[in-house]
PDB file of N, CA, C and O in Angstrom, chain B, residues numbered from 101:
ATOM      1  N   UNK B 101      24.279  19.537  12.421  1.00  0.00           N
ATOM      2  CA  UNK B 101      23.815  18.372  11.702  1.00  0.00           C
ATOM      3  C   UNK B 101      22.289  18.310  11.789  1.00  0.00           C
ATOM      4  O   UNK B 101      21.792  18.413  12.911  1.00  0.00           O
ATOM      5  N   UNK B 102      21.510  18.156  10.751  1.00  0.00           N
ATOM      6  CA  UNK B 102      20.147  17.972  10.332  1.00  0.00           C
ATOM      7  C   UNK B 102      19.738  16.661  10.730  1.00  0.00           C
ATOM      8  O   UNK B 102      20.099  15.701  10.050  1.00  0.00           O
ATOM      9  N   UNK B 103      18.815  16.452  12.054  1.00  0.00           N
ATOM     10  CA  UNK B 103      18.136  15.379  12.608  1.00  0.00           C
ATOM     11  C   UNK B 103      17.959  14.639  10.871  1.00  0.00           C
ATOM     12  O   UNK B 103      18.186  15.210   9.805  1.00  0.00           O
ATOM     13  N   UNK B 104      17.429  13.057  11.121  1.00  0.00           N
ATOM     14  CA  UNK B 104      17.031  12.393   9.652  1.00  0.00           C
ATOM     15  C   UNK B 104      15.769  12.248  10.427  1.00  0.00           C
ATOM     16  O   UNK B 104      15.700  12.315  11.655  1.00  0.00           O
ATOM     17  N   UNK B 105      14.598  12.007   9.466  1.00  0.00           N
ATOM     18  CA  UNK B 105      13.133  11.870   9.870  1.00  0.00           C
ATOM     19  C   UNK B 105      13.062  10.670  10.584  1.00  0.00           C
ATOM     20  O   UNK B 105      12.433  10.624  11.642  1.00  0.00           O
ATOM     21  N   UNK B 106      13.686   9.609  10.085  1.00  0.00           N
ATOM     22  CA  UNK B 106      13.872   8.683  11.163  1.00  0.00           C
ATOM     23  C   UNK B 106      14.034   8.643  12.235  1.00  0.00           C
ATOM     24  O   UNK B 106      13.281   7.942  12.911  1.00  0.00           O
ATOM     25  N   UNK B 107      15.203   9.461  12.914  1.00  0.00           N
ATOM     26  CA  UNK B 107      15.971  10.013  13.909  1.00  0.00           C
ATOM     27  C   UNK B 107      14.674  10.816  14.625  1.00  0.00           C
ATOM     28  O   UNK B 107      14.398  10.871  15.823  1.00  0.00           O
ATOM     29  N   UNK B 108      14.198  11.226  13.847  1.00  0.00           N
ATOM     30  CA  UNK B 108      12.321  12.440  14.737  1.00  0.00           C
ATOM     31  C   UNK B 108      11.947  11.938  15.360  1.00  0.00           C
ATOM     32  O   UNK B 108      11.997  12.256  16.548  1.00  0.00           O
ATOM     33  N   UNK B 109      11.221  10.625  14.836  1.00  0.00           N
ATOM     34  CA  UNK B 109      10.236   9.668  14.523  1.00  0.00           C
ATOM     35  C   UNK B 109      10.223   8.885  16.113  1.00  0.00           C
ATOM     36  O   UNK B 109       9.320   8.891  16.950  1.00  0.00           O
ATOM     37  N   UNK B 110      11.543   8.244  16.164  1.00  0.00           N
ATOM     38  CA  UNK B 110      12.160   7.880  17.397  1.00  0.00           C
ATOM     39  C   UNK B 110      12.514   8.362  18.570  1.00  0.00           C
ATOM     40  O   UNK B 110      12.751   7.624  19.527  1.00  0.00           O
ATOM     41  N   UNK B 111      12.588   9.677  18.619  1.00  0.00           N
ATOM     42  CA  UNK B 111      12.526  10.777  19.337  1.00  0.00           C
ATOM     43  C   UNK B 111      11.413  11.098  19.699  1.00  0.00           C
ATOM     44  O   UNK B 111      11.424  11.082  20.930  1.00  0.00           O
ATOM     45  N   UNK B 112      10.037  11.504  19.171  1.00  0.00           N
ATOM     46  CA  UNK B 112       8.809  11.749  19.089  1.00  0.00           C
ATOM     47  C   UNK B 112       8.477  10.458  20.204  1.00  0.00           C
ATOM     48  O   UNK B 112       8.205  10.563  21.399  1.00  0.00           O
ATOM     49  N   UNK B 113       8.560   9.634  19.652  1.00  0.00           N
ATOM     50  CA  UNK B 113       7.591   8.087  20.132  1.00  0.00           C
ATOM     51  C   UNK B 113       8.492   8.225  21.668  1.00  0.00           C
ATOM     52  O   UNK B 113       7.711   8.375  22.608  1.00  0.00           O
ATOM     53  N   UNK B 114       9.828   8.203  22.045  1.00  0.00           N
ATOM     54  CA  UNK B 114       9.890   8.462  23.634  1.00  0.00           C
ATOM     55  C   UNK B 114       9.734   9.606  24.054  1.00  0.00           C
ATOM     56  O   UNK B 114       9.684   9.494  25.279  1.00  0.00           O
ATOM     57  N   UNK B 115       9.587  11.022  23.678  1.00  0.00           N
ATOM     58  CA  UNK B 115       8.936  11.988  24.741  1.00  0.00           C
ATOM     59  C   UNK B 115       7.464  11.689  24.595  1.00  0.00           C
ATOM     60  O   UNK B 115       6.768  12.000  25.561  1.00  0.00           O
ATOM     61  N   UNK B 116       6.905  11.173  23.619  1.00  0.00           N
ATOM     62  CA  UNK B 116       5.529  10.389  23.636  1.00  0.00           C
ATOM     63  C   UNK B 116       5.399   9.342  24.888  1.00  0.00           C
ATOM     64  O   UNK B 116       4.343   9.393  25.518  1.00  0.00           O
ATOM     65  N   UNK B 117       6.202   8.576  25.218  1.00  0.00           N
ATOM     66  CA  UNK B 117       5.949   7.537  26.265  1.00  0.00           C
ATOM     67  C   UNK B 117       5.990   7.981  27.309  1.00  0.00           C
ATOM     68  O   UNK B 117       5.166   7.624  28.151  1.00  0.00           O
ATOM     69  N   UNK B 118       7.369   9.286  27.709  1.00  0.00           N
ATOM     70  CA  UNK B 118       8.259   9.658  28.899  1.00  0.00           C
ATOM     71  C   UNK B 118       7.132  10.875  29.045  1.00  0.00           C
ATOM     72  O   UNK B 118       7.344  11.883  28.372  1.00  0.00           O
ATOM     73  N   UNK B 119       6.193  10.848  29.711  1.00  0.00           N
ATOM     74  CA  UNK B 119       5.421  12.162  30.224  1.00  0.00           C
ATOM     75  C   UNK B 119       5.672  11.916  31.662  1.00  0.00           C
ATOM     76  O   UNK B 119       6.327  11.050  32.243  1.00  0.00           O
ATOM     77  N   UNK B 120       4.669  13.345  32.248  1.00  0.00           N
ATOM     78  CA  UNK B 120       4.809  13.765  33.199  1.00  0.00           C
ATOM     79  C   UNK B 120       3.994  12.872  34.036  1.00  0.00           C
ATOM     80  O   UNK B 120       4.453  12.418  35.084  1.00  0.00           O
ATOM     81  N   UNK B 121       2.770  12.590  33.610  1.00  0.00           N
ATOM     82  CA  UNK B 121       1.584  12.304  33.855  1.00  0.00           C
ATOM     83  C   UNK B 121       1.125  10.636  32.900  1.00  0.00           C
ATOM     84  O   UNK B 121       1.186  10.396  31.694  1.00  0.00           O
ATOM     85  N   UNK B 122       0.623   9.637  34.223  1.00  0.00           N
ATOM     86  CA  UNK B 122       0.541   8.541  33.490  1.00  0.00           C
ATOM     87  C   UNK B 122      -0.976   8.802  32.096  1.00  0.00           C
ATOM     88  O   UNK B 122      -0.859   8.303  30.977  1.00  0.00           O
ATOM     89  N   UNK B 123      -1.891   9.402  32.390  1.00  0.00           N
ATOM     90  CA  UNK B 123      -2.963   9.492  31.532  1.00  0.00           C
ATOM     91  C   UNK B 123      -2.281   9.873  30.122  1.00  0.00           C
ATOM     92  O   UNK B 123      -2.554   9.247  29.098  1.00  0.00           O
ATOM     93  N   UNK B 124      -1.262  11.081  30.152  1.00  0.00           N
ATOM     94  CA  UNK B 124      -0.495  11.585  28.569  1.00  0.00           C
ATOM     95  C   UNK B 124       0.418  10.511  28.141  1.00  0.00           C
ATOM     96  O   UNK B 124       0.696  10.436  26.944  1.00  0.00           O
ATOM     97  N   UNK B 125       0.959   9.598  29.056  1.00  0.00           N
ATOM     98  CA  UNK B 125       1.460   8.636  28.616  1.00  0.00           C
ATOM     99  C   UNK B 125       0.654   7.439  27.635  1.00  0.00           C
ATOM    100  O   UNK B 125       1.030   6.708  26.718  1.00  0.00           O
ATOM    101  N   UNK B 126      -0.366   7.610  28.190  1.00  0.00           N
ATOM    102  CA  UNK B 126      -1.322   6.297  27.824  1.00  0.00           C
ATOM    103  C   UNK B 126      -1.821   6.740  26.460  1.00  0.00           C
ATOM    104  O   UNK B 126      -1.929   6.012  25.473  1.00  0.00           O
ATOM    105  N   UNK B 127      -2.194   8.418  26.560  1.00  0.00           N
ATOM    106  CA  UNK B 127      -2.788   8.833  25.298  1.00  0.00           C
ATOM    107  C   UNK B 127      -2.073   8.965  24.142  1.00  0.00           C
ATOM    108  O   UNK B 127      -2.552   8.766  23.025  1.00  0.00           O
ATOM    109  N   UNK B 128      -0.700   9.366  24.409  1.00  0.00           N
ATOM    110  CA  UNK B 128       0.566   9.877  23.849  1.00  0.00           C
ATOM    111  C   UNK B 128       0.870   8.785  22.988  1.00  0.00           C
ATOM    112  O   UNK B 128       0.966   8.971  21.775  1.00  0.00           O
ATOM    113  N   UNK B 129       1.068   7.392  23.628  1.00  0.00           N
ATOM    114  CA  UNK B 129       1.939   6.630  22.881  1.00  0.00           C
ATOM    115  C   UNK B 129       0.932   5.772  22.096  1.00  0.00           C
ATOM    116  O   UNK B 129       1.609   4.969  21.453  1.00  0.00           O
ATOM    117  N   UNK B 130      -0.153   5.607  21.896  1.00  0.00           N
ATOM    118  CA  UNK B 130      -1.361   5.199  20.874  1.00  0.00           C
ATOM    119  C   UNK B 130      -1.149   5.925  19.847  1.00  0.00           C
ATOM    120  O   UNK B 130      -0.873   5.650  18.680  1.00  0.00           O
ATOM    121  N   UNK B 131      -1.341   7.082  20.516  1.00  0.00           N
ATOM    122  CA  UNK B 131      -1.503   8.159  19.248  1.00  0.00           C
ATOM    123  C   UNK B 131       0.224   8.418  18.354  1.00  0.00           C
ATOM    124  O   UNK B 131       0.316   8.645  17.148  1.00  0.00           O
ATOM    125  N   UNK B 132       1.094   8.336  19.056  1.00  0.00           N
ATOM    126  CA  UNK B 132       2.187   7.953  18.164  1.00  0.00           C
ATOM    127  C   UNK B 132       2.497   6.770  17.528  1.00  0.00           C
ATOM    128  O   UNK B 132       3.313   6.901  16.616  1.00  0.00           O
ATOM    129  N   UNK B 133       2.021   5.462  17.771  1.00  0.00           N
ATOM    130  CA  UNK B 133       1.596   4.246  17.528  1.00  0.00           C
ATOM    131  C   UNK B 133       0.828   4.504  16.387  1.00  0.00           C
ATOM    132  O   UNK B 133       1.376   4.059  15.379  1.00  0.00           O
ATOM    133  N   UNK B 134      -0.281   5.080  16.170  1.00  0.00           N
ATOM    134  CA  UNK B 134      -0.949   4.833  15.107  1.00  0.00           C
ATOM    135  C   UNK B 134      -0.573   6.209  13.997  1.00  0.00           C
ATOM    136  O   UNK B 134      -0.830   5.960  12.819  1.00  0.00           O
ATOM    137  N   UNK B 135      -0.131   7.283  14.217  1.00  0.00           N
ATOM    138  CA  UNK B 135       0.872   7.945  12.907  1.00  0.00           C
ATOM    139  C   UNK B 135       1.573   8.685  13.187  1.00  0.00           C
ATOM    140  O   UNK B 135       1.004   9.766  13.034  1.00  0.00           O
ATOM    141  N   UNK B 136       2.827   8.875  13.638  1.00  0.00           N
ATOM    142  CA  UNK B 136       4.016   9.090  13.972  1.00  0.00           C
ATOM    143  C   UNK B 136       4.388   8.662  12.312  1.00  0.00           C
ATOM    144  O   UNK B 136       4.810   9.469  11.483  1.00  0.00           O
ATOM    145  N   UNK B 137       4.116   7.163  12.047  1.00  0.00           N
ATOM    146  CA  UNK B 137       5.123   6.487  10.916  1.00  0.00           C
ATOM    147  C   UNK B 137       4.393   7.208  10.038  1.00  0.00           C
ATOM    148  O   UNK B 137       5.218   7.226   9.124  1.00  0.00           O
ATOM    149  N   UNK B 138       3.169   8.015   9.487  1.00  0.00           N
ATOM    150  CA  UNK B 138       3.239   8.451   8.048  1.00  0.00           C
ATOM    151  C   UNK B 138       2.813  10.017   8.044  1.00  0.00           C
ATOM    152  O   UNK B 138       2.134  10.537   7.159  1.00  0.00           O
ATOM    153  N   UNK B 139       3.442  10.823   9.435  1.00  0.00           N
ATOM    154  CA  UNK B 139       3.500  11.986   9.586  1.00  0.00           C
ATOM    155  C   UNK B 139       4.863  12.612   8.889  1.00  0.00           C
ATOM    156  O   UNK B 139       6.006  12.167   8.998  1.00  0.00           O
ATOM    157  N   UNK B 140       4.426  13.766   8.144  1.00  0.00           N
ATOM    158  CA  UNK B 140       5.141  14.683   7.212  1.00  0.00           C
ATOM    159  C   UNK B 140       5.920  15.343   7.974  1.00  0.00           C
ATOM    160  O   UNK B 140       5.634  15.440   9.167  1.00  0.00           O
ATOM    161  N   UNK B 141       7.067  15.937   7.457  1.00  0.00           N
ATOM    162  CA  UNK B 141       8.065  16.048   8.272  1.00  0.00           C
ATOM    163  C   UNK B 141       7.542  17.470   8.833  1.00  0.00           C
ATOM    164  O   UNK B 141       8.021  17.861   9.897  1.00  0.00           O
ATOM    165  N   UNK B 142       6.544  18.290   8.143  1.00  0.00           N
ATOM    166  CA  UNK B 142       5.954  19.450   9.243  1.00  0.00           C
ATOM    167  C   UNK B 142       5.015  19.033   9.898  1.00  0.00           C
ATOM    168  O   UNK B 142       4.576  19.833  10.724  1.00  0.00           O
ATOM    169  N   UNK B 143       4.570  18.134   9.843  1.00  0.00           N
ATOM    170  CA  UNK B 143       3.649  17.259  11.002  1.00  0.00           C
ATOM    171  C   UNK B 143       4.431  16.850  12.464  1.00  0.00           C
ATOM    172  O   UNK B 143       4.168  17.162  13.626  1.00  0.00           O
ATOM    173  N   UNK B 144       5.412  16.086  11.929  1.00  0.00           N
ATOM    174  CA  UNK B 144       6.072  15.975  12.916  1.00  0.00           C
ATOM    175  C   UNK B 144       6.611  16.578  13.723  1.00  0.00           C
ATOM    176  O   UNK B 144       6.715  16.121  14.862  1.00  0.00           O
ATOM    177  N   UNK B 145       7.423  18.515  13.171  1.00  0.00           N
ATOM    178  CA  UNK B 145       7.615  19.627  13.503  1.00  0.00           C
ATOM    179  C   UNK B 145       6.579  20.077  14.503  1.00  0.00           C
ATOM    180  O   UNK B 145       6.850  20.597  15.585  1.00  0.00           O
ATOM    181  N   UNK B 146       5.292  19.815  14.015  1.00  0.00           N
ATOM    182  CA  UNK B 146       3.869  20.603  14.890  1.00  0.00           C
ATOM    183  C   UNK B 146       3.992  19.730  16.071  1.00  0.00           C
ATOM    184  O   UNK B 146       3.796  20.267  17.161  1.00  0.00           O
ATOM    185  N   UNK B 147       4.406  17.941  16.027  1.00  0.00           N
ATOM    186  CA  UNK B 147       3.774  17.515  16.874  1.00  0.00           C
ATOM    187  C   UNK B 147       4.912  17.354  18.065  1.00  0.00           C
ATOM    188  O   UNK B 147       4.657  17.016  19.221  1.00  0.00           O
ATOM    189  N   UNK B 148       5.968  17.608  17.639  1.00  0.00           N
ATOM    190  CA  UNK B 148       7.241  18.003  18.790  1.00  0.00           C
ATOM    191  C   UNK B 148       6.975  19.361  19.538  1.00  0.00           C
ATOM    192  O   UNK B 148       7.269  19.492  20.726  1.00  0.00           O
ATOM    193  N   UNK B 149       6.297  20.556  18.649  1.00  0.00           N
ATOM    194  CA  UNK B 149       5.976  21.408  19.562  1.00  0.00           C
ATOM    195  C   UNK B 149       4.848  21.161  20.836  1.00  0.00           C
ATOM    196  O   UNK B 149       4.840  21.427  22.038  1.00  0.00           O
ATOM    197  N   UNK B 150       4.131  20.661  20.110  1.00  0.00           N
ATOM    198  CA  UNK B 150       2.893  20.055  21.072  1.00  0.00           C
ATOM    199  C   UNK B 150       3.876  19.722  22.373  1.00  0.00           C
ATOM    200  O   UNK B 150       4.007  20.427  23.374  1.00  0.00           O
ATOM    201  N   UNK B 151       4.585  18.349  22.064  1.00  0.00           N
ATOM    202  CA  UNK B 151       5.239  17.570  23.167  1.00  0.00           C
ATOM    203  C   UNK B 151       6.185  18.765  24.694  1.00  0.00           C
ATOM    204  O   UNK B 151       6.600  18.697  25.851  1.00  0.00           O
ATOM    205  N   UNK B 152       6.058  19.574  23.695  1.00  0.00           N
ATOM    206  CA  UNK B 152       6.857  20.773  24.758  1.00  0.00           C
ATOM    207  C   UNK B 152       5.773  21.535  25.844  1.00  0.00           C
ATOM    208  O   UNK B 152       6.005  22.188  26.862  1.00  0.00           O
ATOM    209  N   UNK B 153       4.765  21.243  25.322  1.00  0.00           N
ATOM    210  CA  UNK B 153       4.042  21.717  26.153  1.00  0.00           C
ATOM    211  C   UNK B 153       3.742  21.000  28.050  1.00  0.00           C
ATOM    212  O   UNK B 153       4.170  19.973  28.577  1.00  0.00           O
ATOM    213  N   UNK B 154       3.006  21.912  28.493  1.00  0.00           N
ATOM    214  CA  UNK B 154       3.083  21.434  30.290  1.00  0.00           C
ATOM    215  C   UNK B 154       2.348  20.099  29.997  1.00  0.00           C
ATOM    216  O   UNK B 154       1.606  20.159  29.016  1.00  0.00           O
ATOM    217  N   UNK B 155       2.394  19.019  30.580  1.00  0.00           N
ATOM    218  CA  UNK B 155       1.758  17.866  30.634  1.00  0.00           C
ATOM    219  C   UNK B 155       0.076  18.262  31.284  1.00  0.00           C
ATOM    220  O   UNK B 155      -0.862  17.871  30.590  1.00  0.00           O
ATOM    221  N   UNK B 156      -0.205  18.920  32.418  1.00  0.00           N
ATOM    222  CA  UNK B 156      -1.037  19.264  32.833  1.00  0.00           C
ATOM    223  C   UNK B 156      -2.170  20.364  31.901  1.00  0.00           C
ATOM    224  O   UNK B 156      -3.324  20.562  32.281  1.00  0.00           O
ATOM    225  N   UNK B 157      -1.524  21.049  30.542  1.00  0.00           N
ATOM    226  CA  UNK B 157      -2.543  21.723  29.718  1.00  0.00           C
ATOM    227  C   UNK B 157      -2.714  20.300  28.504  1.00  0.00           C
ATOM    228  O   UNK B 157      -3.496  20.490  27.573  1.00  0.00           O
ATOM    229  N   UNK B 158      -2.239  19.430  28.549  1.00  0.00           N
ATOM    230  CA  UNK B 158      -2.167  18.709  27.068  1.00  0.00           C
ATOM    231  C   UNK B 158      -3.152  17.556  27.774  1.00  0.00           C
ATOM    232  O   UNK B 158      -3.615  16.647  27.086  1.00  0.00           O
ATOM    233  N   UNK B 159      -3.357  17.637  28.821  1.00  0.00           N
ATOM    234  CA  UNK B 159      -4.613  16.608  29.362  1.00  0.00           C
ATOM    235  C   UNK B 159      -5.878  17.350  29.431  1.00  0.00           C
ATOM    236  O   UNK B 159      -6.893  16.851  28.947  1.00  0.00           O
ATOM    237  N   UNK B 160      -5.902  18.853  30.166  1.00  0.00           N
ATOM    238  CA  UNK B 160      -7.184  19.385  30.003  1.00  0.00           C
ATOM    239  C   UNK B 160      -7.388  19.607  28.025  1.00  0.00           C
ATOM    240  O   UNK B 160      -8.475  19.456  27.468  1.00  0.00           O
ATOM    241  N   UNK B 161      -6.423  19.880  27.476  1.00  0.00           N
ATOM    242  CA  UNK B 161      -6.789  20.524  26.000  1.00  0.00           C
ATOM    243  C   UNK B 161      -7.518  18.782  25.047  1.00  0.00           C
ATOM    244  O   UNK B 161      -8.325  18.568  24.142  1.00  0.00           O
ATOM    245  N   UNK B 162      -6.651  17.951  25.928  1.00  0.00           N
ATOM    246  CA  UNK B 162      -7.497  16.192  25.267  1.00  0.00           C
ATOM    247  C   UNK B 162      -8.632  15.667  25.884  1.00  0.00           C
ATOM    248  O   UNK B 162      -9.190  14.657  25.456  1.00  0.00           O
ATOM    249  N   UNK B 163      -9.039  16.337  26.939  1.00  0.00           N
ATOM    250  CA  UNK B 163      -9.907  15.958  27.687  1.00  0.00           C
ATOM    251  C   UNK B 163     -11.407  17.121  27.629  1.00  0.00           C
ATOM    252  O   UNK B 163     -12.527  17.209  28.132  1.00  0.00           O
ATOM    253  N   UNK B 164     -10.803  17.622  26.973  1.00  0.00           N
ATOM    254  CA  UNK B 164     -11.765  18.805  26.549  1.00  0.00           C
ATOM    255  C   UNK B 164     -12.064  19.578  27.487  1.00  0.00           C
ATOM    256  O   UNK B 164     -13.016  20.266  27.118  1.00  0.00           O
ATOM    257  N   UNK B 165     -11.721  19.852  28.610  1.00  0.00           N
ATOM    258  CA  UNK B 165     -11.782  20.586  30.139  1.00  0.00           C
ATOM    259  C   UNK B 165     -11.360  22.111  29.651  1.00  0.00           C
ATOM    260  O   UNK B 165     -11.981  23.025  30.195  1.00  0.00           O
ATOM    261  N   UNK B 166     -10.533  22.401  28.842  1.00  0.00           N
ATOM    262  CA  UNK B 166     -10.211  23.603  28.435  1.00  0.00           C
ATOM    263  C   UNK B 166      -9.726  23.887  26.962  1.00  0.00           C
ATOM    264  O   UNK B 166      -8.741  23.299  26.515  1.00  0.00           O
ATOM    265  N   UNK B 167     -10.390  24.737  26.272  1.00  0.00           N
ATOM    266  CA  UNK B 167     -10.042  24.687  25.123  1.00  0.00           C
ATOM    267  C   UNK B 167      -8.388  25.026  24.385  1.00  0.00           C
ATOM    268  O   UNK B 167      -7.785  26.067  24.647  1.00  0.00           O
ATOM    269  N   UNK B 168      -7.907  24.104  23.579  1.00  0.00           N
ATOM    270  CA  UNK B 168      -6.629  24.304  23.289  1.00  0.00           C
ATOM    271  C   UNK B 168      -5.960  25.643  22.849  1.00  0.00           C
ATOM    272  O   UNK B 168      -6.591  26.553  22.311  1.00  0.00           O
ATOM    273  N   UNK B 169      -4.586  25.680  23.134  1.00  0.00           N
ATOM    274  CA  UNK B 169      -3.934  27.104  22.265  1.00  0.00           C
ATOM    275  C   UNK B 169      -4.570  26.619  20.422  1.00  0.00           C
ATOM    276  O   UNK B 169      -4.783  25.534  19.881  1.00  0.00           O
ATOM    277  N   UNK B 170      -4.668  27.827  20.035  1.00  0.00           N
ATOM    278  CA  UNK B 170      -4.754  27.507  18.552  1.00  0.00           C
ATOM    279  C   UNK B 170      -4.188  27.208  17.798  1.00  0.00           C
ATOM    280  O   UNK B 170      -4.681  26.434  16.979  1.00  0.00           O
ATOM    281  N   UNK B 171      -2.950  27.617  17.666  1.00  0.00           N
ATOM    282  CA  UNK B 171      -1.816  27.042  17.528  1.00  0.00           C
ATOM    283  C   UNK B 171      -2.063  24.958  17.033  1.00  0.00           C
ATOM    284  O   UNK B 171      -1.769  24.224  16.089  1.00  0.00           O
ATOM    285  N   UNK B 172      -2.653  24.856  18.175  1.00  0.00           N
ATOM    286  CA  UNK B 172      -2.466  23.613  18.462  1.00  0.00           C
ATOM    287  C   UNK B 172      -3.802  22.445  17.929  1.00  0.00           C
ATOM    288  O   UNK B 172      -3.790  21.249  17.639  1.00  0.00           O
ATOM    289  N   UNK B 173      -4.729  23.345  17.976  1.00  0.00           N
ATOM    290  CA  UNK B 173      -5.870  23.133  17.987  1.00  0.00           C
ATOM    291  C   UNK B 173      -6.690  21.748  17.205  1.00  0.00           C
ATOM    292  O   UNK B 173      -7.722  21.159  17.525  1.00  0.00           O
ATOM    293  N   UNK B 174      -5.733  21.539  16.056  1.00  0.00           N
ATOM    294  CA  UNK B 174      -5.708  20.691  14.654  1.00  0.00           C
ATOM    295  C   UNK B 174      -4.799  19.697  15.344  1.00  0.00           C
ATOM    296  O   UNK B 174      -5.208  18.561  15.102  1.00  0.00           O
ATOM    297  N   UNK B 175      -4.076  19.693  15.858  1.00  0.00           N
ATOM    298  CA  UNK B 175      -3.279  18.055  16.339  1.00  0.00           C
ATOM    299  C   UNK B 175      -4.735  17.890  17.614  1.00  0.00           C
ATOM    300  O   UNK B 175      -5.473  16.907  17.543  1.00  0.00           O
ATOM    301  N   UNK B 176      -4.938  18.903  18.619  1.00  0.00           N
ATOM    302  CA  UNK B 176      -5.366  17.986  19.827  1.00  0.00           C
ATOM    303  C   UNK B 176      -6.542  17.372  19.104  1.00  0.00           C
ATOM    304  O   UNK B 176      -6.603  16.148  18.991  1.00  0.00           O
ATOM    305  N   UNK B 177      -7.667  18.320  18.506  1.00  0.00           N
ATOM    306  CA  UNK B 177      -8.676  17.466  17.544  1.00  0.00           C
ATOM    307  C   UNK B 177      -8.812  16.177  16.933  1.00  0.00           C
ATOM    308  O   UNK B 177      -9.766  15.403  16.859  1.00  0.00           O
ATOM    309  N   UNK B 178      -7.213  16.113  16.362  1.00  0.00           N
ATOM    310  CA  UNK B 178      -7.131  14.752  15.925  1.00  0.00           C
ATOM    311  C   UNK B 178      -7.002  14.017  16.846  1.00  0.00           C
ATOM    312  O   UNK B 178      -7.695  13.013  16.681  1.00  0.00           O
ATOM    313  N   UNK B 179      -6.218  14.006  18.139  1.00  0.00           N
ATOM    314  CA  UNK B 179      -6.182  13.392  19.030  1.00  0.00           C
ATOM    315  C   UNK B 179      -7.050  13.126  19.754  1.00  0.00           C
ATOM    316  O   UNK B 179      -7.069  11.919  19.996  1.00  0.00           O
ATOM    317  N   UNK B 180      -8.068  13.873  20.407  1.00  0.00           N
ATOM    318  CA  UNK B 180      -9.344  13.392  20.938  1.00  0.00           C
ATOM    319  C   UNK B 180     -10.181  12.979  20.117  1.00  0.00           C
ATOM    320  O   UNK B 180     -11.263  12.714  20.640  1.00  0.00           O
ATOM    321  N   UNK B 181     -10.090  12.724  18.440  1.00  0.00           N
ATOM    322  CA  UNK B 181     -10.789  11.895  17.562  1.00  0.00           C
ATOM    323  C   UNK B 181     -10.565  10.816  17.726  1.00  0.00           C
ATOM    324  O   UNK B 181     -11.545  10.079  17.832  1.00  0.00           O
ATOM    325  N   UNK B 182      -9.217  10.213  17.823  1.00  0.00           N
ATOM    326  CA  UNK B 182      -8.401   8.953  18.210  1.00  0.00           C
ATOM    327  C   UNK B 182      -9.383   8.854  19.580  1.00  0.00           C
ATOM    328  O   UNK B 182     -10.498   8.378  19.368  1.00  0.00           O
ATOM    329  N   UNK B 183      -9.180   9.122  20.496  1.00  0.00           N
ATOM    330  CA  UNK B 183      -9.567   8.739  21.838  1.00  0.00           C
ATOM    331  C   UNK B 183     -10.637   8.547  22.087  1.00  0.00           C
ATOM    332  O   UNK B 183     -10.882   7.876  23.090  1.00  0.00           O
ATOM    333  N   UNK B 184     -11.921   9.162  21.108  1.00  0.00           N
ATOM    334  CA  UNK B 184     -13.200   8.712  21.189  1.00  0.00           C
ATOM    335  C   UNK B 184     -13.759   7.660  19.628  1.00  0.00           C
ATOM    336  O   UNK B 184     -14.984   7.667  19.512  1.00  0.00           O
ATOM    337  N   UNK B 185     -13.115   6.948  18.678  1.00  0.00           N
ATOM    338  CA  UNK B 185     -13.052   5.841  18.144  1.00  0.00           C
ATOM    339  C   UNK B 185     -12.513   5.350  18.740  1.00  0.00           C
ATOM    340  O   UNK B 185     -12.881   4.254  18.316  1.00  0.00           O
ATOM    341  N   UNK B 186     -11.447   4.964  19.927  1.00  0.00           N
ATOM    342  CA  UNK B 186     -11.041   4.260  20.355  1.00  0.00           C
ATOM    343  C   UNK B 186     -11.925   3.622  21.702  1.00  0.00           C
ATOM    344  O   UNK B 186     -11.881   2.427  21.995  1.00  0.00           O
ATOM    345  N   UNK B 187     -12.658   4.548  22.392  1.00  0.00           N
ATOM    346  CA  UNK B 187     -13.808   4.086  22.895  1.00  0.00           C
ATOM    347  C   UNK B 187     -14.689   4.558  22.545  1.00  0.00           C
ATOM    348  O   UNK B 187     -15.051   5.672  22.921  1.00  0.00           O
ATOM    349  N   UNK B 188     -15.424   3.686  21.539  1.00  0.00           N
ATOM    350  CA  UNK B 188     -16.507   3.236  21.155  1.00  0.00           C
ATOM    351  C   UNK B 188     -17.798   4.790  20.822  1.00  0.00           C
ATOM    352  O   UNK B 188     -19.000   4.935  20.598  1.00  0.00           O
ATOM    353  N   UNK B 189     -16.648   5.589  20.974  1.00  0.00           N
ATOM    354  CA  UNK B 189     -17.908   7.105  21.106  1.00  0.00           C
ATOM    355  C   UNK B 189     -18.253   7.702  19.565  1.00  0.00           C
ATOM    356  O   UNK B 189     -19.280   8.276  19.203  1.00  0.00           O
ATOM    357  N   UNK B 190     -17.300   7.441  18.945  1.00  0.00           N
ATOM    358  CA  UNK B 190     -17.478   8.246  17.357  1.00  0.00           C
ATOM    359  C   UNK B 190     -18.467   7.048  16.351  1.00  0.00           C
ATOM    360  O   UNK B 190     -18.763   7.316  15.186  1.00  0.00           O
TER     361      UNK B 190
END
């Protein structure tokens, strides 16, 4: 049976909350908060792979401490864009 995008969406937003690490939690669920709801269903594909990743590389790759897989490179970007409009840096 074929998940419904809905069914993603909701899925996404709790391995978004449920991290390893309280900092990916904090970053995670903003950033699914603000587009989770008008991410394309290969958006959403990219951003479940992301979520598979170690909690401990998805904080250095947002924190800019180490540069991301490439792969990946275009979600964390957006994400540390979020995190620096969100304080006051952009």
């Amino acid at each position: 049976m074929t998940e419904s995008i809905d069914h993603k969406r909701k899925r996404l937003k709790m391995r978004s909350m449920r991290r390893g690490i309280k900092e990916m939690d904090l970053i995670l669920i903003r950033y699914s908060d603000l587009y989770l709801a008008t991410m394309s269903e290969a958006a959403l594909d990219h951003y479940d792979a992301l979520l598979s990743e170690n909690d401990q590389d998805l904080y250095q790759w947002c924190s800019g401490q180490v540069a991301p897989k490439a792969e990946f490179a275009d979600v964390i970007d957006h994400i540390k864009q979020m995190i620096e409009t969100e304080n006051g840096v952009a």
